[in-house]
N, C-alpha and C positions, 0 to 999 in steps of 0.2 A: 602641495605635497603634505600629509598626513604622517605626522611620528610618532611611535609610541613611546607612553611614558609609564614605566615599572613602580607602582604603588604601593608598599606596606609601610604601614603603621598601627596605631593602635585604632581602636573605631571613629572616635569623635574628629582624630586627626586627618585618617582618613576621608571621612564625609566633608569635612570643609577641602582639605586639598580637591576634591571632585566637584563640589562646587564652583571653585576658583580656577579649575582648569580652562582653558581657550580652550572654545570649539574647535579649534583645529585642529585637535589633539587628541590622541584615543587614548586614554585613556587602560593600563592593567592593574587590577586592582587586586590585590590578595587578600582573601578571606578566610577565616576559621566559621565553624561552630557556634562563636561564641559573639560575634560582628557582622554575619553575611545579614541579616537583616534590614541592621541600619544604614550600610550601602548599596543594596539592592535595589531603592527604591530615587537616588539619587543619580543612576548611570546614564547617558546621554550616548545619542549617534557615535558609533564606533569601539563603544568600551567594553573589554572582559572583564566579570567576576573571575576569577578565578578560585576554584573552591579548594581548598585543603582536604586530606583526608580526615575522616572523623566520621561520626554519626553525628546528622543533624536530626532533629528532631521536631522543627520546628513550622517545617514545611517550606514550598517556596513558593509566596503568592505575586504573579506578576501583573500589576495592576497599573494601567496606564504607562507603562514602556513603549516607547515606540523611535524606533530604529529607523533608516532609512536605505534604500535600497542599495545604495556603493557604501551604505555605515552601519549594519545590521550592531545588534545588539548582542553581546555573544555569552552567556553563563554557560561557567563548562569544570570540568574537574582539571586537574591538576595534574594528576601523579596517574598514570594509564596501568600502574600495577598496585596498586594502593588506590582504588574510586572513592569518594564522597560517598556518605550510604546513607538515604535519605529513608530513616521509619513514621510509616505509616502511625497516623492520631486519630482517635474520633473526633470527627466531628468534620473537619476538611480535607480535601482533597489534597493528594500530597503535594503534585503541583497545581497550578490555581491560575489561569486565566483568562483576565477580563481588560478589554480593551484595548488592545497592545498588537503589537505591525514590528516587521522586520527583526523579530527575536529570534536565536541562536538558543536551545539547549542540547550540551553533548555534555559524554564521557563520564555520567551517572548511574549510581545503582540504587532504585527504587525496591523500598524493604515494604511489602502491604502486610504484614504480620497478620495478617487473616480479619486486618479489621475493615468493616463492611463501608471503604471509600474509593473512589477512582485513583487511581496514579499521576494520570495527566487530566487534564479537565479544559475544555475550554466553556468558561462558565454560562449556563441559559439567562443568569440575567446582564452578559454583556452585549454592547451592542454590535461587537464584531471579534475579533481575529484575524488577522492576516498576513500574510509572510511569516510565518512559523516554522521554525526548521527544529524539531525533532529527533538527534542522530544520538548512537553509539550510547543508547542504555538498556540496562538492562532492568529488566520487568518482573518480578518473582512475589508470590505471596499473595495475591488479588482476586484472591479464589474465592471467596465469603461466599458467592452467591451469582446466578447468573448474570444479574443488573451490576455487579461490580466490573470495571472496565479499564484495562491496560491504558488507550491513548482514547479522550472521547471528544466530541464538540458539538457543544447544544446550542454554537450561537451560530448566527453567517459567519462563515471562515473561507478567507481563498488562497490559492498560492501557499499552500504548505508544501513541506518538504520531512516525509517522514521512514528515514533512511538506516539500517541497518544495525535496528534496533532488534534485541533479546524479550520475547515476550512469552513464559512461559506458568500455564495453569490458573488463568484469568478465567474468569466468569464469563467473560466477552473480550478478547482481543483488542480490538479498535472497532469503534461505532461510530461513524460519522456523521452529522446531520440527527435530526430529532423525528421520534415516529411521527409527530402530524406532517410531517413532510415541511416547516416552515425557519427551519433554521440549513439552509441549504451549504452543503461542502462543494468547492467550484474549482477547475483550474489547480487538482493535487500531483502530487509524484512522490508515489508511495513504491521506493523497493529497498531491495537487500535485506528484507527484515526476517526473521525467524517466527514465525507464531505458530505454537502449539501447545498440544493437550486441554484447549478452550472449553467449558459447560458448552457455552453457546457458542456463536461464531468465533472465526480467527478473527474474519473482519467485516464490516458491512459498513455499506452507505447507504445512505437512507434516500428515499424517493422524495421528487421538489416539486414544489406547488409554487406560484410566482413568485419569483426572484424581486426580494426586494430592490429598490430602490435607494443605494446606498454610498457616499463617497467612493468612486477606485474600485466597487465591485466592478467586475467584468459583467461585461453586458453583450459582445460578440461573441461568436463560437470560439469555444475552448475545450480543453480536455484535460480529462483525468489519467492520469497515465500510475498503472499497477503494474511491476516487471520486475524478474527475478526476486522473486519472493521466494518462502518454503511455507507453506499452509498443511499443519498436519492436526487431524483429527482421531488420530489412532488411539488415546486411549482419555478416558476421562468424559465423556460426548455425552451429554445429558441426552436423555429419550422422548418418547412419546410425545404430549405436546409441548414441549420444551427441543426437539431436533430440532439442531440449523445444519443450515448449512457453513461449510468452512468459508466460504466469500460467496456474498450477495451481494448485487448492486441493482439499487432501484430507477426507475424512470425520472428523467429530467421533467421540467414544465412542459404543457403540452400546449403554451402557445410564448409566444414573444420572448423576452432575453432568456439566455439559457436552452431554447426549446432545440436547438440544433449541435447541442454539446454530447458530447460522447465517452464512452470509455475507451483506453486502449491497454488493454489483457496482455502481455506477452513475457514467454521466457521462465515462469514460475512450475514449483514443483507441487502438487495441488496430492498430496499424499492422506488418504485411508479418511473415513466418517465412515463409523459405527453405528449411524443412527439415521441418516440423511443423505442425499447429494455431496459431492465434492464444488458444484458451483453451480446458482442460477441467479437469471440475469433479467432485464427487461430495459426497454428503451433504445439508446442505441451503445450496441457493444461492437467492437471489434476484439476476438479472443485467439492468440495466433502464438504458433510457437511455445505451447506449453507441452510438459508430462503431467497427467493426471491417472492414479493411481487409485481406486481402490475396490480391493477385496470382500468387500462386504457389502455395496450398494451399487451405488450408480454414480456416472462420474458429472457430465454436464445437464443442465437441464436448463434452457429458453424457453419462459413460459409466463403467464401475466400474474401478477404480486399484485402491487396498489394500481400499476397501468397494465401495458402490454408491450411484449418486444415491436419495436419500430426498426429501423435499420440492423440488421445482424449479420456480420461474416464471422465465419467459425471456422478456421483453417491453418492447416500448418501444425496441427495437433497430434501427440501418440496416448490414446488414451487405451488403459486398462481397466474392465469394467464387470462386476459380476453380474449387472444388473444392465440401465440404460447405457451406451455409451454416450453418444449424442444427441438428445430429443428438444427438438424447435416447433412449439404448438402456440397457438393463441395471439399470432402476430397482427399485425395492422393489413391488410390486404391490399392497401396502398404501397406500402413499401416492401422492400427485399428482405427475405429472412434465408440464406445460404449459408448451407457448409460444403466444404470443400478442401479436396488436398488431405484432409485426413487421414493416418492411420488409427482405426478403433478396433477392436478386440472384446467383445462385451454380450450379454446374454442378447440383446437388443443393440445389432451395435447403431444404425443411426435412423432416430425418424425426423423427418424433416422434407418437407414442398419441394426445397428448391436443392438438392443434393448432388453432385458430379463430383467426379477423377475421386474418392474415398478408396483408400486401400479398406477393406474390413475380413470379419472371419470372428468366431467365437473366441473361446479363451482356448482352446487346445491349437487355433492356428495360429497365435502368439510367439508357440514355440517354435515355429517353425520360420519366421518373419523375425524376428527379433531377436536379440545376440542372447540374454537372460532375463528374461520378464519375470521371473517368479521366484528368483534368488532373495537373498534377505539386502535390510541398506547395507549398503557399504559395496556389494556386488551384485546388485540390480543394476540393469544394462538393457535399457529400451532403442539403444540402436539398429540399426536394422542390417539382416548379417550381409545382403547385399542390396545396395541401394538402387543400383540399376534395374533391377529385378521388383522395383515398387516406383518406378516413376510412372505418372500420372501426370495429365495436361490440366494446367493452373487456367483460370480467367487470369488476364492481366493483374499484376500489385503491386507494381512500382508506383510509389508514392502512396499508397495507398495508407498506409498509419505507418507510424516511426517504428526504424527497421525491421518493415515487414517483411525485406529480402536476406532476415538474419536468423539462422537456427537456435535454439534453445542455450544453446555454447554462443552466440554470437559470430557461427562463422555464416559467410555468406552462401546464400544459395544459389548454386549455380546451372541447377536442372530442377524440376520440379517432381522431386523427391517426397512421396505422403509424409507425413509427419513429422514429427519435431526436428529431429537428426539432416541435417544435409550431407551426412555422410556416413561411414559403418564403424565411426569409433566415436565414444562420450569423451569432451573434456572434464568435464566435471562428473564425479558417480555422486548416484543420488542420495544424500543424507540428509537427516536432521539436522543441520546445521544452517548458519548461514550460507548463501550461495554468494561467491563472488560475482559481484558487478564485472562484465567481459572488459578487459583490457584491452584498450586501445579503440574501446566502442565511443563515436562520439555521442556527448549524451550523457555516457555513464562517467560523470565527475563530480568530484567532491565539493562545487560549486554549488551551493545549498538554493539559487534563483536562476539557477539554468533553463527552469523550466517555465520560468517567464520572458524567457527573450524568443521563447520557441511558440509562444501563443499570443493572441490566437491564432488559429490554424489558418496555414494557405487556404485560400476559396480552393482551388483546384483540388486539394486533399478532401475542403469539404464536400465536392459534387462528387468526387468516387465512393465515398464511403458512405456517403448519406442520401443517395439515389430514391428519389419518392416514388 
């Protein structure tokens, strides 16, 4: 049985009583401004920092921390209406790490004061990253320049958890994985987060070239799971050769460990690029149950990057589009590249090989399929005004990726209803804001390594969705 013990003192007294502590014992250790350094770097399986409010300044570099899976490592703030407010310095990254497993950071507000560093960092010369859980901060200031980057990781990283974090007017959102494809992100679960007004991406992952060989990476099939997010690109979108897109994800290896991993897309609100796509993809994606919105371009796009799409279902979507809605070109001719179940509304609304049951229609039959498609946030309403009147027959998707029998709200679907909505009313209307994780969804908990007891993936899950 594990008890905690409530620590303040002064620093020096501090760091010996953590020293001296039994491992059997977690360890809460309270910190100011003026001492988090000197006990930062002494915390053991199980123990919080707990941060005072104040401006730190000093950064947080977490170097060789390592946590254990039922004793994760937890730095977090303190006071949830008073946060820690960490400003940004030249020269490091505000937070910093290098070598370190089963760490906890929440309930932070990261200050980039315009100066040209990353916020989160997991560093290129570590030799890993993993079990990292990310929650409940916020991001502001990181703007300097496209290369500057809200959450980034340039080294092998697996098993993050990067949840329900504020990231606004970054150069890059989140960047995962490194351009030559050799520092690969494996096994994530990324939602509830807000990213918007990016130069460049909200978010991206980077395409993988062989998976190293390394302690506790995974090496069976797994997956990345991206869901109930808000991805907006409405204003700020760098141009020309500098457009991205608001979420890219690149191709896994295209032989041995890794090569049968996947994404799984669901539930996110993929709103407005001024410059680019709202999403394109390559390798194997599953993209299901989202709203994507925008006015000014095009919304999905399946198409070859550094590889080519391999396995793709695209279904269960309400997409708004002034341009493409759904285009799937350039795939592996061996494998299935489908969309399906669809509602798109778009100048083009789908092109794609393998297409069935698609509600579509341009952007003036919008109006008439849908409750408010063209209202502003706060009373846009992409449900459909009667559902009956747009059911379409599904291929089988039971089991087919994690709750793919759940609407955009999380409620279940009980006819095969096009698009996002399984029915003619929104729980949630569509904002800039965070999206709440669906209550009562299992899956969606505050459980920061949930999403390692769920992988790897059933074989059965793998032969549906990964059909050669």
């Amino acid at each position: 049985m594990r008890t905690t013990i409530s620590v303040k003192f002064a620093g020096a007294a501090v760091v010996a009583a953590l020293a001296a502590a039994p491992a059997a014992h977690a360890v809460v250790v309270e910190a100011t401004p003026a001492d988090y350094r000197a006990l930062l770097a002494r915390l053991q399986p199980g123990d919080v920092l707990r941060l005072a409010p104040g401006d730190y300044v000093r950064g947080l570099p977490i170097r060789g921390l390592n946590g254990e899976p039922s004793a994760p490592i937890r730095i977090e703030g303190g006071d949830p209406r008073n946060r820690p407010r960490f400003v940004a310095q030249p020269g490091q990254n505000t937070v910093s790490i290098v070598d370190s497993s089963y760490v906890e950071i929440a309930g932070l507000d990261l200050d980039g004061a315009g100066v040209p560093v990353d916020a989160v960092k997991a560093e290129g010369r570590a030799r890993f990253a993993h079990h990292i859980t990310i929650e409940d901060l916020r991001i502001l200031g990181y703007g300097a320049g496209q290369q500057i980057v809200g959450i980034s990781t340039k080294c092998p990283a697996w098993g993050w958890v990067i949840r329900n974090n504020v990231i606004v007017g970054a150069g890059t959102g989140m960047y995962l994985g490194n351009s030559d494809g050799r520092a690969p992100f494996v096994g994530g679960l990324i939602e509830g987060n807000l990213v918007r007004d990016t130069l460049g991406y909200n978010l991206q992952i980077k395409h993988q070239r062989a998976r190293p060989d390394l302690p506790d990476m995974p090496s069976r099939p797994s997956a990345t799971v991206i869901r109930h997010n808000v991805f907006s690109k409405a204003n700020n979108a760098a141009g020309a050769e500098l457009a991205r897109p608001n979420l890219l994800v690149g191709h896994f290896p295209t032989e041995g460990p890794g090569a049968d991993d996947l994404y799984l897309i669901y539930g996110n609100f993929f709103h407005e690029n001024t410059t680019e796509a709202l999403f394109q993809g390559e390798g194997n994606v599953a993209l299901y149950s989202n709203v994507l919105v925008n006015a000014s371009g095009s919304a999905v796009r399946i198409q070859p990057h550094n590889g080519r799409p391999e396995s793709i279902d695209v279904f269960g979507n309400t997409v708004i589009a002034r341009d493409d809605g759904i285009s799937i070109v350039g795939g592996n001719p061996e494998r299935r590249q489908r969309a399906f179940g669809n509602a798109v509304f778009a100048g083009v609304p789908i092109t794609a090989d393998q297409a069935s049951g698609n509600v579509v229609g341009d952007l003036a039959a919008a109006a008439r399929v849908l409750r408010d498609p063209f209202a502003p946030l706060g009373e846009l309403d992409l449900a459909p005004r009667e559902p009956e009147a747009i059911r379409v027959d599904w291929p089988e998707v039971r089991d087919r990726a994690t709750h793919a029998l759940l609407d955009f709200d999380g409620v279940p679907r009980t006819s095969g209803t096009a698009g996002a909505y399984a029915r003619g009313s929104a729980k949630w209307r569509l904002a800039l804001e965070r999206k709440p994780l669906p209550a009562g969804v299992p899956g969606c908990r505050r459980d920061a390594h949930a999403i390692e007891r769920r992988m790897p993936l059933p074989s059965r899950l793998q032969r549906l969705l990964l059909t050669r």
